[in-house]
N, C-alpha and C positions, 0 to 999 in steps of 0.2 A: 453591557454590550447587547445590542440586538442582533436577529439575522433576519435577513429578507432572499424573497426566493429570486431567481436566476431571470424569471420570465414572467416577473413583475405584480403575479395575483396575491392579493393576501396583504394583511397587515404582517407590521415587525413582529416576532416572537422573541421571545429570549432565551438563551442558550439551554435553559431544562427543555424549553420546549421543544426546539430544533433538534435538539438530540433524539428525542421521544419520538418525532415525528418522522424522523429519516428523511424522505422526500417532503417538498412541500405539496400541497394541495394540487399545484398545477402542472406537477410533473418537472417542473425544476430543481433546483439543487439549493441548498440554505447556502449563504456566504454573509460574512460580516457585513455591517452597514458601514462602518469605518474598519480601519487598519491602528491598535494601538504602536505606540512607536516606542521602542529599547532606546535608549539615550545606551553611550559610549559608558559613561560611569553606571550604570545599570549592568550593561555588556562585561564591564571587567570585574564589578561584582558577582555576576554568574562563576569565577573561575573559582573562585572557596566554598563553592556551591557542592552538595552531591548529586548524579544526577537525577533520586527523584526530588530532591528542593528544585533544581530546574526545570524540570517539568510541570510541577505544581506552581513552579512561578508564570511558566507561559501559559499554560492553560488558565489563570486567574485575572490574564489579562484579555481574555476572550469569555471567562465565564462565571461573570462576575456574580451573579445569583449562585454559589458558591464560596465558603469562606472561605481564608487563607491553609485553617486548620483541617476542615474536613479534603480540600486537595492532597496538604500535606500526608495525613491517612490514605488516602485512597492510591496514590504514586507511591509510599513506601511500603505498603500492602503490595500492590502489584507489581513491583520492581524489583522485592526481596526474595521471589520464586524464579527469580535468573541467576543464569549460575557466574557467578564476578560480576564484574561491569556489565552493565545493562548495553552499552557503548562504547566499548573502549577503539580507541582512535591510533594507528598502528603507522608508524613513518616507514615505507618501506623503499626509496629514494630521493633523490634531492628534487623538493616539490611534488613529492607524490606520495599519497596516503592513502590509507583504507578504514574506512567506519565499518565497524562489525557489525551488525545488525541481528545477531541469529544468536545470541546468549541465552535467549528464554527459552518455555517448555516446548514450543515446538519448530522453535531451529528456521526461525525464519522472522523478518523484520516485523511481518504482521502484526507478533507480539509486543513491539513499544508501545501500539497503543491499542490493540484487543485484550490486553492485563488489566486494561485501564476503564476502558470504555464499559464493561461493565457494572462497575459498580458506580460510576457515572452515571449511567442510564437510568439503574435502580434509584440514587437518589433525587434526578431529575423528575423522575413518576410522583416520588414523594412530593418533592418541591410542588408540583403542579397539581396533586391531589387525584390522580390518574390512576384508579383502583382496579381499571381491566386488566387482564390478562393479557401476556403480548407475546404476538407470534412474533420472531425474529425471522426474515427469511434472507438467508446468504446465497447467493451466488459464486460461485469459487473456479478459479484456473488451478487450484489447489491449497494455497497457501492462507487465504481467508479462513477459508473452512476448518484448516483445524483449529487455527488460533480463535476462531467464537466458538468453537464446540467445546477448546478449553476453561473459556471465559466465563462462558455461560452455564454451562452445569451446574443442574441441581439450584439454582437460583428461584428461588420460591417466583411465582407468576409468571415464570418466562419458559416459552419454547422455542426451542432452536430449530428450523428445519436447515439444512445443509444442500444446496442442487451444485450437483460438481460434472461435468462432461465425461461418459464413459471413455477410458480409455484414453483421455487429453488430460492425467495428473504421471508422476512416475510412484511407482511400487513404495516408495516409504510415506508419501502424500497418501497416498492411496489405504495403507495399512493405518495411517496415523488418524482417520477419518472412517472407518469401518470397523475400527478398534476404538470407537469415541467409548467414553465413562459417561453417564449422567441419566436420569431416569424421566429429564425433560428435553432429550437431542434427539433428532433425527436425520437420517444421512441416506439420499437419494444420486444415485446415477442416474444422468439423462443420455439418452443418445444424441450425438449431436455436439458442435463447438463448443467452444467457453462461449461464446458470442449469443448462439442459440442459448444458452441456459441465463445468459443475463439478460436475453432479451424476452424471455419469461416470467422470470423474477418483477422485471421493470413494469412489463403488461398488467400487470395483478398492481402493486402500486398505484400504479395509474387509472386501473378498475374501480368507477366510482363506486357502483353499483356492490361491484362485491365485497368494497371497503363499509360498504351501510349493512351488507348482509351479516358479514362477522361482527360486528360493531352491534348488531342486534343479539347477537349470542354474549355480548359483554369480553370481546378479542378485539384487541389492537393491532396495525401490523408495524413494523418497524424492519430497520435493516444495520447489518454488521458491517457493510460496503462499504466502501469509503465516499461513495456518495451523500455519507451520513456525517453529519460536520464534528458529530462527536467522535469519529475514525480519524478525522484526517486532522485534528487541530494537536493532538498528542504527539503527532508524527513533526510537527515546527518545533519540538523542541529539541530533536537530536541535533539538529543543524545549529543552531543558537548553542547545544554540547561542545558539538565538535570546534567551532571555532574558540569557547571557553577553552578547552583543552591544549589546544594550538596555542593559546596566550598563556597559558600555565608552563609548558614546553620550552617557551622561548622561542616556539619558531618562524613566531609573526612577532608583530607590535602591533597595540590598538588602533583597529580601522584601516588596516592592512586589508585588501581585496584577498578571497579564496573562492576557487570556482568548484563546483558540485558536478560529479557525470552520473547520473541515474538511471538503473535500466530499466525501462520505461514499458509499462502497457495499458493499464487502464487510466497514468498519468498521476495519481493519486499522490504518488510520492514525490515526486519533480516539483509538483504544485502546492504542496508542504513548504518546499526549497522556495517556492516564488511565492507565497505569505510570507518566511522569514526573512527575503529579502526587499515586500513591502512596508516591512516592521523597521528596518532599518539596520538589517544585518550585512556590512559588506561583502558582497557577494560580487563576482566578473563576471563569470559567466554560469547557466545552467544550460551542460550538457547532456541534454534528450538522446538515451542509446537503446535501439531497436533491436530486436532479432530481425529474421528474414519477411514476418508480417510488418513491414515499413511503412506503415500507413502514415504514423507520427512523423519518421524524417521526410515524406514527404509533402508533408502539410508544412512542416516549417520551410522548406526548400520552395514549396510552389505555392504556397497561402492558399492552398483548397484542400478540403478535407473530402474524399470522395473513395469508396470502398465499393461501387460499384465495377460488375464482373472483378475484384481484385479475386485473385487465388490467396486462400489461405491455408497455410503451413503449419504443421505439426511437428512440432522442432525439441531439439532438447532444453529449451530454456521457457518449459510449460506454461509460467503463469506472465509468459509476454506474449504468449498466442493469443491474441488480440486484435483484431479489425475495430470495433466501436470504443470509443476510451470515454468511459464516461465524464470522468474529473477535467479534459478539455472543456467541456460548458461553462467551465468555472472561467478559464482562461480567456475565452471567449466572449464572457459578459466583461472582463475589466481590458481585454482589447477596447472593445467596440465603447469605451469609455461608459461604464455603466449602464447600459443602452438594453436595457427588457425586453423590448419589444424585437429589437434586433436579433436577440439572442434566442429567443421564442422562434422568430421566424427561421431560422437556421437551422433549429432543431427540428423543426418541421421537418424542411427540406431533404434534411439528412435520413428520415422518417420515411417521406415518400420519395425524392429521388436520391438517396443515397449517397449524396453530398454536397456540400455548402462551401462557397469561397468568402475569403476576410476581403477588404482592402487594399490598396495598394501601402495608406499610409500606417495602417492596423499591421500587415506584413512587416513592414522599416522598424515600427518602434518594438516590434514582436524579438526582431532579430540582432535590437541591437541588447537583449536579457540572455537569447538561448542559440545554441548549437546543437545540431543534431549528426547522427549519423547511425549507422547500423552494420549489420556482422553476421555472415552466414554461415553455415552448419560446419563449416571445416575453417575457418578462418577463426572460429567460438573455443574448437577442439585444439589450436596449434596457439591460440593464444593461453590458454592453461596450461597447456605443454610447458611452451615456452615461459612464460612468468612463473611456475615450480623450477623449470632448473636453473632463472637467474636468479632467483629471491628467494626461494623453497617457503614461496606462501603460495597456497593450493584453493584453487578458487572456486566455487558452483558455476555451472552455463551463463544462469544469469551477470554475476559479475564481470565473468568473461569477457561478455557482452560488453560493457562498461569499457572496460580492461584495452579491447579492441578500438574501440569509435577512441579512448581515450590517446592513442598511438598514431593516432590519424591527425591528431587534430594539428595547427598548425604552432611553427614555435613560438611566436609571440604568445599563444594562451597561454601553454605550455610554461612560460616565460611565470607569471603566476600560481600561487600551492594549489594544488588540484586534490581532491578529496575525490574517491573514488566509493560509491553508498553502496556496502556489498550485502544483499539482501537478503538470503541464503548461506543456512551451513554446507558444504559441499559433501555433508552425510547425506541431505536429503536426495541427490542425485548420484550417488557413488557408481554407478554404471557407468555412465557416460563421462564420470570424472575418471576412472578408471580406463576407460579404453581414449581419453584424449592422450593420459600419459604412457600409453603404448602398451596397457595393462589388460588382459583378458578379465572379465567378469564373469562369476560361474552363476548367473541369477537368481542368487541366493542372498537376499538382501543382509540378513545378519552376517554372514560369510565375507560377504565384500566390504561390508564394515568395518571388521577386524582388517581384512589386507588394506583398503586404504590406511586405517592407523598404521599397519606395520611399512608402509611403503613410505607417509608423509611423516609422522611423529605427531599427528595432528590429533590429539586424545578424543577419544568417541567421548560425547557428553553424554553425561548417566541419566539423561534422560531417555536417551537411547534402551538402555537395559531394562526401564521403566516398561517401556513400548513391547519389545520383544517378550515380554510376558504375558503380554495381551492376546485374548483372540479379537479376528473380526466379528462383527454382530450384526454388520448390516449388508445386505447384498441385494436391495430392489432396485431395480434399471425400469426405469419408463420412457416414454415418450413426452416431447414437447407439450405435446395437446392434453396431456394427461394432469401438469405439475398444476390446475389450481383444485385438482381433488384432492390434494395432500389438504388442504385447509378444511376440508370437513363438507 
């Protein structure tokens, strides 16, 4: 399998390479040149599968300069530091389910495929004979950043720089990313949005000039984002899981439709769900769910993407504070029917004036894949509320989210199983999960730990006790202008 960039410059690479590469050359995004296809007898084959043999089987259909064997290593190495099921898939009504996503070391979905991705990368350098040393630089709303600071450590030739928004993660993100291990990470507060710090991040990428300057000190730069195809192709396999799991169950039959509601910000994950349902996984709908930064529902609502004067929100569901969503390019090249040039020009626009419109008939065929919709700060709170005391499953903000847009939707969809991507353990937010179910928080993050477990029965994962043994180590806050002296 090859990948090609977004906006058209460049020859094909191949998947060591694109991973390595993170960005391509011209500031686009790698995507497959074709789409391999799961046949139905492949699909029902995955259910005797474990999930890292599923994994290792989707990723080997995308990265094929990789054998059968070295995937299978690399997925059960990284899979085996979670604690159960990497995925386990939870019936919690009739037609409604919930995918865990927060089994791993740091309690959030990130890690299906930041376990992964790293030693992918390191063999990909090999593969390609790529002997520099490489800066990794993350951007984070929070949840990125731990999961490559966990990934990456102590990995011979790699450094990790971490840029997270002062003040825009909550108190366990925050401790979980200042309390990093490894003696090649580093972890930077910026002042300023998630938006500003990915729109840092991107600038230096895109910096030719100071891509040749590092490049002359024998530094590569690379990224943990899911702009990077080796982030995001890990993540097509939970979905190709969870419907294996639902045929295990009994609760579908093969080629049964199941629609996906994902809470949505940089799109990364949604767009996971819309490669496995260009592979051939029956899918109805995907439901795009926003917090109160609604940029995404209403780009699907109105086919323009425009973030100009939009007010942006500092919400409890942190890593969908989001106005710019990178992974939409991706979407946006296979609208505009593989069209580069198109997609280049958009991104432009989005660049200098702040937003770009599809289509009318790019809009129709957009809408007849996804649903959207969104959830504000007390409709977030009264939806956790309320789904704890009919279900007493106890959700993070982010799911909520989901949770909420998924109550809305109409009952025809409805009418189809609905899988609900919960992306967060609701440890990492115990404040706000806390005072949604009418529970005071004393700000004391170990403190409120224990009373969510003693109020839910929802066992604190021991990776938790892990953490709380840690001090922080990092506390530099810079500015915008400041983040490309981190690189020397």
């Amino acid at each position: 399998m090859k990948f090609i960039s977004t906006r058209g410059a460049g020859q094909a690479v191949s998947g060591a390479e694109a991973i390595v590469r993170g960005l391509a050359e011209d500031g686009g995004l790698y995507v497959p040149v074709d789409y391999p296809n799961v046949t139905k007898s492949v699909l029902s084959g995955l259910v005797d599968m474990s999930y890292p043999e599923r994994a290792a089987y989707i990723l080997g259909l995308y990265f094929d300069d990789f054998t059968g064997e070295e995937l299978i290593r690399i997925c059960s190495k990284a899979y085996g530091t979670f604690d159960g099921d990497p995925a386990p898939l939870v019936k919690i009504d009739q037609n409604l389910y919930v995918l865990e996503l927060w089994h791993g070391p740091t309690l959030a979905f990130k890690d299906m495929a930041l376990s992964v991705m790293p030693e992918l990368f390191v063999e990909s350098k090999r593969k390609i004979k790529d002997k520099t040393d490489t800066v990794i630089l993350v951007a984070t709303s929070g949840d990125t950043g731990t999961a490559a600071l966990n990934g990456y450590k102590d990995i011979d030739g790699v450094k990790v720089i971490v840029l997270y928004p002062n003040d825009g993660v909550s108190a366990l993100q925050k401790w979980q990313m200042t309390a990093a291990e490894g003696a090649n990470v580093n972890v930077v507060a910026v002042n300023g949005n998630f938006d500003d710090t990915q729109r840092a991040a991107k600038m230096i990428f895109e910096d030719t000039e100071l891509r040749k300057a590092v490049a002359g000190k024998g530094i590569s730069l690379s990224s943990a984002n899911s702009i990077n195809i080796g982030r995001l192709i890990p993540q097509v396999a939970y979905y190709f899981s969870a419907y294996a799991d639902m045929l295990s169950a009994g609760q579908i039959k093969l080629g049964d439709k199941v629609n996906f509601a994902v809470p949505s910000g940089n799109f990364g994950n949604i767009l996971a769900a819309y490669y496995a349902l260009k592979m051939g996984l029956p899918i109805g709908k995907l439901i795009c769910a926003s917090n109160q930064n609604k940029v995404l529902t209403d780009f699907f609502d109105l086919g323009s993407y425009d973030i100009s004067g939009r007010d942006f929100f500092k919400t409890t569901s942190p890593s969908m504070d989001i106005l710019v969503s990178s992974n939409l390019e991706r979407l946006i090249y296979e609208l505009s029917n593989r069209d580069a040039k198109i997609t280049a020009e958009r991104m432009a626009e989005l660049k200098t004036k702040q937003k770009y419109s599809i289509s009318a008939q790019e809009k129709t065929d957009m809408k007849k894949i996804f649903e959207a919709g969104w959830a504000d700060e007390d409709e977030v709170a009264d939806t956790t509320s309320e789904f704890f005391e009919e279900y007493g499953w106890i959700s993070d903000p982010h799911t909520a989210v989901a949770l909420k847009v998924y109550a809305e939707l109409s009952s025809d969809i409805k009418d189809t199983p609905t899988v609900i991507v919960s992306t967060a353990s609701p440890y990492k937010f115990t404040d706000t999960v806390l005072e949604s179910i009418g529970k005071k928080p004393s700000n004391n993050v170990k403190k409120d730990c224990q009373k969510l477990e003693e109020i839910t029965a929802l066992p604190q994962p021991y990776f938790l006790k892990e953490l709380f043994a840690k001090k922080p180590r990092f506390d530099k806050v810079i500015n915008i202008d400041e983040v490309k002296r981190l690189l020397g």
